[in-house]
GUKOL-93428 format. One line per field, with one value per residue (C-alpha): residue in three letters; x negated, y, z negated. Coordinates in Angstrom, 3 decimals. Each point is the difference from the previous one (the first is absolute). Layout:
N
code = Ala	...
c1 = X	...
c2 = Y	...
c3 = Z	...
REM end
This chain:
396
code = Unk	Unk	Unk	Unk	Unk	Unk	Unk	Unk	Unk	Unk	Unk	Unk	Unk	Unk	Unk	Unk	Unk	Unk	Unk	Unk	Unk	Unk	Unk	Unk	Unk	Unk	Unk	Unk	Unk	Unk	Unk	Unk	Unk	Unk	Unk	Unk	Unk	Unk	Unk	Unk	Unk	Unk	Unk	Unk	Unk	Unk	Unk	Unk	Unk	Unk	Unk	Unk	Unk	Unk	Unk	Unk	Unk	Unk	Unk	Unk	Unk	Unk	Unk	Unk	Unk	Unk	Unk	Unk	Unk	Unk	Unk	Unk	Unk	Unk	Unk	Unk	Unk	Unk	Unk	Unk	Unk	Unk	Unk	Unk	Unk	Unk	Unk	Unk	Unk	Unk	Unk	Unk	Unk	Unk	Unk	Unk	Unk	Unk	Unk	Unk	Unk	Unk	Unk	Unk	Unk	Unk	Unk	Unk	Unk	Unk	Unk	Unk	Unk	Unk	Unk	Unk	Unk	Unk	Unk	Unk	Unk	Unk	Unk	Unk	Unk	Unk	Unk	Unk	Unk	Unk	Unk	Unk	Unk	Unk	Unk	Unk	Unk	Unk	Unk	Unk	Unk	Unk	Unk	Unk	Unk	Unk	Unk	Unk	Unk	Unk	Unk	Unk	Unk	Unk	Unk	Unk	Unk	Unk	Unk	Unk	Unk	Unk	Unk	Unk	Unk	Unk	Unk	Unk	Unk	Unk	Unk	Unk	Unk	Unk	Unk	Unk	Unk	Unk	Unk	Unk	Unk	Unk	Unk	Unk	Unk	Unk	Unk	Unk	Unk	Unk	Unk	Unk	Unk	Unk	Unk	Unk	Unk	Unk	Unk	Unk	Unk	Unk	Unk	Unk	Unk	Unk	Unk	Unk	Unk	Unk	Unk	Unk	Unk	Unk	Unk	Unk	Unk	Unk	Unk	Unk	Unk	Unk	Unk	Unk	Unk	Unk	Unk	Unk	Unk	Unk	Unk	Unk	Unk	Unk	Unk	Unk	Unk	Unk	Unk	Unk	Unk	Unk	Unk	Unk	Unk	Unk	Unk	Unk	Unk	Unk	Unk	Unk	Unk	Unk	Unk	Unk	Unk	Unk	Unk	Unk	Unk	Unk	Unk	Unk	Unk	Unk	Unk	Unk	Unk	Unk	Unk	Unk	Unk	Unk	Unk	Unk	Unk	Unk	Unk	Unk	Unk	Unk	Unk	Unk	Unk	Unk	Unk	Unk	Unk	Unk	Unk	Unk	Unk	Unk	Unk	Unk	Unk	Unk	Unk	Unk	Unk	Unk	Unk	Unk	Unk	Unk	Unk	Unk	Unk	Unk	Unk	Unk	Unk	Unk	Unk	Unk	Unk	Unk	Unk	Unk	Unk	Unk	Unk	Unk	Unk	Unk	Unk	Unk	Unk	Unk	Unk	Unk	Unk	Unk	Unk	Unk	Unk	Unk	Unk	Unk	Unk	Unk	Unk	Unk	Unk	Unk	Unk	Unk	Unk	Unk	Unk	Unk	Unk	Unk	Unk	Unk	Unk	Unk	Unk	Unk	Unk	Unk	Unk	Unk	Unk	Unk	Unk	Unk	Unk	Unk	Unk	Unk	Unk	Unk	Unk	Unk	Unk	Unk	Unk	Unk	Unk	Unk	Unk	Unk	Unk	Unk	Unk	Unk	Unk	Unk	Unk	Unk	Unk	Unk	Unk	Unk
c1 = -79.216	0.617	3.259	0.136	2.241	2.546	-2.212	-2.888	2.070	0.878	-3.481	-1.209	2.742	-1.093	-3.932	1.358	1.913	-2.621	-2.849	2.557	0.611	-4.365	-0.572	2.591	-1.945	-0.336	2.923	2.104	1.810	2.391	3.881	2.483	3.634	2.236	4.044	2.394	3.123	3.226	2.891	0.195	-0.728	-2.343	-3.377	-1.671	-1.337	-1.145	-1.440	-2.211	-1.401	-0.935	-2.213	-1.354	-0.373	-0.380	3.663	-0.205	4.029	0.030	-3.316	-0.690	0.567	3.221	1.539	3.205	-0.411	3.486	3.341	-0.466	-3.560	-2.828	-3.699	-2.025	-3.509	-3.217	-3.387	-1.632	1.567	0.391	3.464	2.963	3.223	3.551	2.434	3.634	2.848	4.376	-0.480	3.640	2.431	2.324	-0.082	1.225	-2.950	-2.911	0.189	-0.940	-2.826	-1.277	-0.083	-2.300	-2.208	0.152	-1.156	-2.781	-1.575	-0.092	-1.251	-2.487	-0.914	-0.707	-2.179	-3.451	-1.651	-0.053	-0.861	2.954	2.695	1.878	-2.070	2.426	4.264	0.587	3.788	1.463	2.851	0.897	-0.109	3.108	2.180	0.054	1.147	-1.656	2.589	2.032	-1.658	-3.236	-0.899	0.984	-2.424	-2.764	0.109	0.048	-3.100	-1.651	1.311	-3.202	-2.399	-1.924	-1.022	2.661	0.826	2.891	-0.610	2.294	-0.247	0.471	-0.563	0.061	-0.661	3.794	1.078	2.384	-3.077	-1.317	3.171	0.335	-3.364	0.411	3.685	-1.532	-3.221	2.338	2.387	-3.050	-0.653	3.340	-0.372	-3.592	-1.589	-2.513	-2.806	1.348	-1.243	1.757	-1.625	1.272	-1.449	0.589	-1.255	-0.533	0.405	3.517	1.151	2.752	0.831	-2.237	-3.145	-1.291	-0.397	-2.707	-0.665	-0.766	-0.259	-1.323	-3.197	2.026	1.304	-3.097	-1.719	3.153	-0.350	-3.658	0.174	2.775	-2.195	-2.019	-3.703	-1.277	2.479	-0.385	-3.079	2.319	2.918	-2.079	-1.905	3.117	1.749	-0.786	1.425	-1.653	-3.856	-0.546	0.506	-2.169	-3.102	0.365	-0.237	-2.658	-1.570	-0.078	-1.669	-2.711	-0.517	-0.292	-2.876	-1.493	0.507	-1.800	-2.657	-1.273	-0.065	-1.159	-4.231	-0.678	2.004	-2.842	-3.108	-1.356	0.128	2.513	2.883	0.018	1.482	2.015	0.804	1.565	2.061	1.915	0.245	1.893	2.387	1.133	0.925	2.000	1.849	0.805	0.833	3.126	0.743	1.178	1.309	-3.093	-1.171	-3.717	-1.766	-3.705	-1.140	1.941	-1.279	-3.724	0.556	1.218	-3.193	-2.127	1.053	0.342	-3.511	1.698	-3.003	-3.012	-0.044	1.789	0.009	-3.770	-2.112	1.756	0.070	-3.777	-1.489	0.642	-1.058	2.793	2.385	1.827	2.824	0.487	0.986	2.312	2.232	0.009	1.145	2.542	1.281	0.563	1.760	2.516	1.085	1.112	1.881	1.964	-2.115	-0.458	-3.712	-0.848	-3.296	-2.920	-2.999	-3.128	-3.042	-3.291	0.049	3.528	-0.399	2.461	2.526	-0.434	-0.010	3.370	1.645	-0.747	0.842	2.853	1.596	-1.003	2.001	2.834	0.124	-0.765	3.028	2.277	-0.955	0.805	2.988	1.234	-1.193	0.786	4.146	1.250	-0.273	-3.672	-0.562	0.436	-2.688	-3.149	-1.978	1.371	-0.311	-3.627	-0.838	1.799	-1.591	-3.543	0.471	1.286	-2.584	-2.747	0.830	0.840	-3.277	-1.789	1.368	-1.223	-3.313	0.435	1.222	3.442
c2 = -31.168	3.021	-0.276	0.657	2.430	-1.276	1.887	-1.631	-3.212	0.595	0.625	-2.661	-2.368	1.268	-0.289	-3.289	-1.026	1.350	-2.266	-3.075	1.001	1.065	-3.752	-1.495	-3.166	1.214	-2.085	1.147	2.785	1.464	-1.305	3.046	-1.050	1.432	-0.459	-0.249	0.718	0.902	-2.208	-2.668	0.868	2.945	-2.092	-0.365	-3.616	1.812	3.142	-1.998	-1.709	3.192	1.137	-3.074	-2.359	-3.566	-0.620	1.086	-0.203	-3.468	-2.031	1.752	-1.646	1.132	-1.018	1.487	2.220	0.680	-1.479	3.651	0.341	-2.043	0.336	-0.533	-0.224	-0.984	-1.011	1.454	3.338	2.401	0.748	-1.624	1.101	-0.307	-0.325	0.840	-2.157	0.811	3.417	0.397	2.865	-1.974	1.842	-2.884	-2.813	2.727	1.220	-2.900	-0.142	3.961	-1.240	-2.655	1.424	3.674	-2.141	-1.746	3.209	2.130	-3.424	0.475	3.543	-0.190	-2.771	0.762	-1.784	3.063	-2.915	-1.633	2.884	1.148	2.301	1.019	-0.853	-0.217	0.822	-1.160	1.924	-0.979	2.752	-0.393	-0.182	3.962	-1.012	1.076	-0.722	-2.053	-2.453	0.078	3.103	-0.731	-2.654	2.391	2.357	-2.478	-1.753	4.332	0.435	-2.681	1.756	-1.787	1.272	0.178	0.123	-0.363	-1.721	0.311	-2.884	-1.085	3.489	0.530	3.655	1.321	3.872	-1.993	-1.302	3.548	1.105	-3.326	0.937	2.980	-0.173	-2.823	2.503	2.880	-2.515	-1.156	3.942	0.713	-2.651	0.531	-3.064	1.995	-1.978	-2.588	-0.411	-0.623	-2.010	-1.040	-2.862	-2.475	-3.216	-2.053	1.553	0.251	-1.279	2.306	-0.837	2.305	0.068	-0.671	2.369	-1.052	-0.299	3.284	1.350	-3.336	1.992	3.698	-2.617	-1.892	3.481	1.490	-3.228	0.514	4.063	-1.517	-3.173	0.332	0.167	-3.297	-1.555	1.475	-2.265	-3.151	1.322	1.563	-3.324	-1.799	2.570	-0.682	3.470	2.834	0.061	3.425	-1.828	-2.758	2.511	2.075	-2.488	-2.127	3.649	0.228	-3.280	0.764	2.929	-1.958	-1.632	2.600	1.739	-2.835	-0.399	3.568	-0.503	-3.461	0.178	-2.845	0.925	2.428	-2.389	-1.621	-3.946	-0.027	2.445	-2.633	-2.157	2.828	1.011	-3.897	-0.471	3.228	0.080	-3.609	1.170	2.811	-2.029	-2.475	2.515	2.231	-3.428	-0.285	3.299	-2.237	-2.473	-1.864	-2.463	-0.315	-2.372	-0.113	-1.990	1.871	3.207	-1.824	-1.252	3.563	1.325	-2.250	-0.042	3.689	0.716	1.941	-1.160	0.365	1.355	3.350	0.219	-1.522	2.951	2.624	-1.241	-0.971	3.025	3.336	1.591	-1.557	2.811	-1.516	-0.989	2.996	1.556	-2.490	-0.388	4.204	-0.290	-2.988	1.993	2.773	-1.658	-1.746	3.228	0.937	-3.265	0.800	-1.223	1.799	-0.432	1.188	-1.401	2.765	-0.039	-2.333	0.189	-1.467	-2.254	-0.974	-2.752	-2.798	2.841	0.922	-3.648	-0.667	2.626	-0.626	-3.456	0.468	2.162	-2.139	-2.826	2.002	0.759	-4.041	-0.764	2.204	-1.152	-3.953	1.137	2.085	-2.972	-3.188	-1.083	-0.178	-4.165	0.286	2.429	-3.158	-2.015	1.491	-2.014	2.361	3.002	-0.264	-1.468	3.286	2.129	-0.994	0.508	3.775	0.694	-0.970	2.206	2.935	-0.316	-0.291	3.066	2.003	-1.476	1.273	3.425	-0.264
c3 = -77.905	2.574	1.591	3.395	1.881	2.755	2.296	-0.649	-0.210	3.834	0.556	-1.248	1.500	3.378	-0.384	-1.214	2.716	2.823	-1.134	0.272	3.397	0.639	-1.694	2.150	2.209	3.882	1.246	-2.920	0.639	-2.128	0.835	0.995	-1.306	2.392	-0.668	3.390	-0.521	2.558	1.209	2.120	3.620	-0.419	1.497	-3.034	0.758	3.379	-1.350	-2.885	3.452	1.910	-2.788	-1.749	2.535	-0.128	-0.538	-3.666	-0.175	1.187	-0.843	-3.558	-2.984	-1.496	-3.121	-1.348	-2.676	-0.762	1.623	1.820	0.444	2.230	-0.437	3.325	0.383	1.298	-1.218	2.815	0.150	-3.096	-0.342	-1.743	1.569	-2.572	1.939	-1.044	1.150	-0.717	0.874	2.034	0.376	-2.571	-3.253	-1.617	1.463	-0.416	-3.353	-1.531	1.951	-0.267	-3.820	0.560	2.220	-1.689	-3.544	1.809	1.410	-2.801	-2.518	3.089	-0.732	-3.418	-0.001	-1.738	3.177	2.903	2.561	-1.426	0.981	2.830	2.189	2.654	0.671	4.316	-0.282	3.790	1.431	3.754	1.823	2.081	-3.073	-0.654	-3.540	-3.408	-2.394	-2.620	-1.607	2.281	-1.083	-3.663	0.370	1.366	-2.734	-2.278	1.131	0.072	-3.312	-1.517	1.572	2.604	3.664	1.715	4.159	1.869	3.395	2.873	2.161	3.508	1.066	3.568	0.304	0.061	-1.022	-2.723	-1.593	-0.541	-1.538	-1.947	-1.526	-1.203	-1.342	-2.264	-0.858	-0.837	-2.040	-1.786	-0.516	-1.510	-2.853	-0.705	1.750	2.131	-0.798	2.353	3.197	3.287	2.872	3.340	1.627	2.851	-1.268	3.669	3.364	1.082	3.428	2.177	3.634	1.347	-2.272	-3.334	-3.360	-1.486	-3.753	-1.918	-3.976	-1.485	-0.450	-1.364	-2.543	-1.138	-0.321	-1.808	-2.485	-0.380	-1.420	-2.675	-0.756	-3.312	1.153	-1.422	1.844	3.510	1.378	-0.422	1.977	2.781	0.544	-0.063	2.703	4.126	1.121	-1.455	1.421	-1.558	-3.630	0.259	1.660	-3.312	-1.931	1.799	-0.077	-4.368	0.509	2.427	-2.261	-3.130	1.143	1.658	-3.363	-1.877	1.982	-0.443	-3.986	0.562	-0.951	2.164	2.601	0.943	-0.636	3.445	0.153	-2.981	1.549	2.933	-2.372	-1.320	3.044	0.922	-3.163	0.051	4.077	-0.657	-2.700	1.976	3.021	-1.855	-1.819	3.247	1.742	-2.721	0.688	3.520	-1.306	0.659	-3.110	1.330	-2.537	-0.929	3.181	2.372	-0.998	0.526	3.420	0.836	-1.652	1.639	3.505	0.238	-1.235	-2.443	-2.729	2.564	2.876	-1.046	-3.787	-0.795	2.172	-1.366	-3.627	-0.257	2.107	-1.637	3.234	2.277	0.815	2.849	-2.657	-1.785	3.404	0.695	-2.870	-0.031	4.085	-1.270	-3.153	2.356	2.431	-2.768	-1.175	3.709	0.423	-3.683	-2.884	-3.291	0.415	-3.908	0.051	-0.528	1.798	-0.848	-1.128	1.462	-3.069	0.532	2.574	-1.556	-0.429	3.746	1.167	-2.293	2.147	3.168	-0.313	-2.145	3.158	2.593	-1.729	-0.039	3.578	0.673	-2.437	1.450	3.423	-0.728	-1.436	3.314	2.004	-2.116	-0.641	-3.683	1.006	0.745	-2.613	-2.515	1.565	-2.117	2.600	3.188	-2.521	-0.699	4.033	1.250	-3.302	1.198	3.659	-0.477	-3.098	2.872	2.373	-2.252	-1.355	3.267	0.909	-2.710	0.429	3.835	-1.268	2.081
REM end
């Protein structure tokens, strides 16, 4: 029997691991494991909030791991937050629990399971404190030393020269012992109130992007779904799905046969939507996705002429006028250009962009309350996917 190299081991592991994640149902995403650690005070509760949503520090499911360690999460968001508890200045009352959490990370980070480890560690430092030290930052490089993504976030930021300073004494401290893989973010998790005006909130986005270049890859669709701050994320990714299909239906043989691509056409179109609406945050079942289809004329009126009739060019001109106009608003844009056989592949783009800008639209419009009621969602998803697509037909 030929054994195998660790190379090819690793290879393997990751094809391995990659098809899990391609065979993964449409409203399973992959769960990001994210710990929080700082002491008490720092806004973790508040920060978790800011970039999750839906009050993912208080109405998650937790369950206590350890004496020092809380679990916390969702079923309709794809991230499971450990939170650390007995982190103090006290030498004495921490150390115990640095052990416990230390031994539960790095049992984390050697588990066969990748979806089962740590991805990233959010370490919380108030910003007004002006203190990396003692046992706190004992406890930092302790958590570095197994391995894991690591950040440091200041909190409760407000924009002061201190902050600056703060940063980068911790940055060139990090420097001195070798720990310059470690990332330092500041952020201002709600919009603080002064006498005479308001700071608003700032770097929730720096940090989810920060998290995302340290996440593993198989692991990044799951955390930027589950994140509400960073709309440059989610469009990349919602973009690798558009071009999946796109990408599928230009090898697909019946994607490229009148009558039959219509069907072709249908089934992928439907996919795609569902998976960019979880992108959202937006579960959209089987029979939303059909109402959508079928009172936006998305399976008639403007797929059925161009997919049947070879000589129907109006289409082709459109998606090329709508690619071009995504890459000026910020889009990667990586899909080539089609061919006159290519019709589903065309069809899958246009749509999969005008959903996009619908999505994004409800969300800007819609409050994190009314962005639970599916029923609102899809009202507001139909209204905006109608007019959008009347003003394509119209050229505007």
């Amino acid at each position: 029997m030929k054994e195998f190299t660790n190379a090819e081991k690793r290879t393997w592991e990751e094809q391995s691991l990659y098809t899990r994640v391609d065979n993964l149902d449409s409203d399973e995403l992959p769960t990001a494991n994210i710990v929080l650690a700082g002491i008490t005070g720092t806004g973790k509760s508040t920060l978790i909030n800011a970039i999750f949503g839906s009050k993912l520090a208080k109405t998650g499911k937790g369950k206590p791991i350890t004496e020092h360690i809380g679990e916390y999460h969702s079923p309709e968001i794809p991230i499971r937050i450990w939170d650390t508890v007995g982190i103090e200045l006290d030498a004495e009352k921490t150390k115990k629990s640095i052990s416990d959490i230390k031994k539960v990370i790095a049992q984390k980070a050697l588990s066969k399971d990748q979806f089962d480890r740590i991805h990233a560690i959010w370490y919380c430092i108030h910003s007004g404190s002006n203190r990396y030290q003692g046992v706190e930052l004992e406890f930092i490089k302790s958590l570095h030393s197994v391995g894991v993504p690591f950040l440091i976030v200041l909190t409760q930021c407000i924009g002061r020269e201190e902050e600056v300073e703060f940063e980068e004494k911790i940055n060139e401290y990090n420097a001195s012992v070798g720990m310059t893989d470690i990332s330092t973010v500041r952020v201002c998790a709600e919009e603080f109130k002064l006498a005479n005006f308001v700071i608003p909130s700032f770097g929730l986005d720096y940090l989810v992007d920060a998290t995302i270049k340290k996440m593993p890859d198989y692991i990044k669709s799951g955390f930027t779904a589950a994140q509400r701050v960073n709309r440059n994320q989610k469009r990349e990714q919602c973009e690798a799905i558009i071009y999946d299909y796109v990408r599928a239906a230009k090898n697909g043989f019946w994607d490229k046969i009148p009558l039959i691509n219509i069907l072709c056409a249908n089934s992928k179109i439907k996919g795609m939507l569902i998976k960019i609406g979880i992108m959202y945050n937006t579960v959209l079942k089987d029979e939303n996705v059909d109402k959508i289809i079928k009172r936006c004329n998305i399976d008639f009126e403007n797929v059925f002429p161009a997919l049947l009739n070879p000589f129907v060019s109006e289409y082709s001109e459109k998606v090329n006028n709508l690619l071009s106009s995504k890459k000026k608003e910020g889009f990667e844009v990586k899909i080539d250009s089609f061919s006159k056989s290519e019709r589903v592949a065309r069809m899958i783009a246009f749509y999969g962009y005008t959903f996009i800008d619908s999505i994004e639209e409800v969300w800007e419009k819609l409050t994190e309350k009314q962005l639970q009621d599916i029923d609102m969602v899809v009202r507001e998803l139909m209204a905006i996917i109608n007019k959008k697509l009347d003003e394509r037909r119209k050229g505007r």
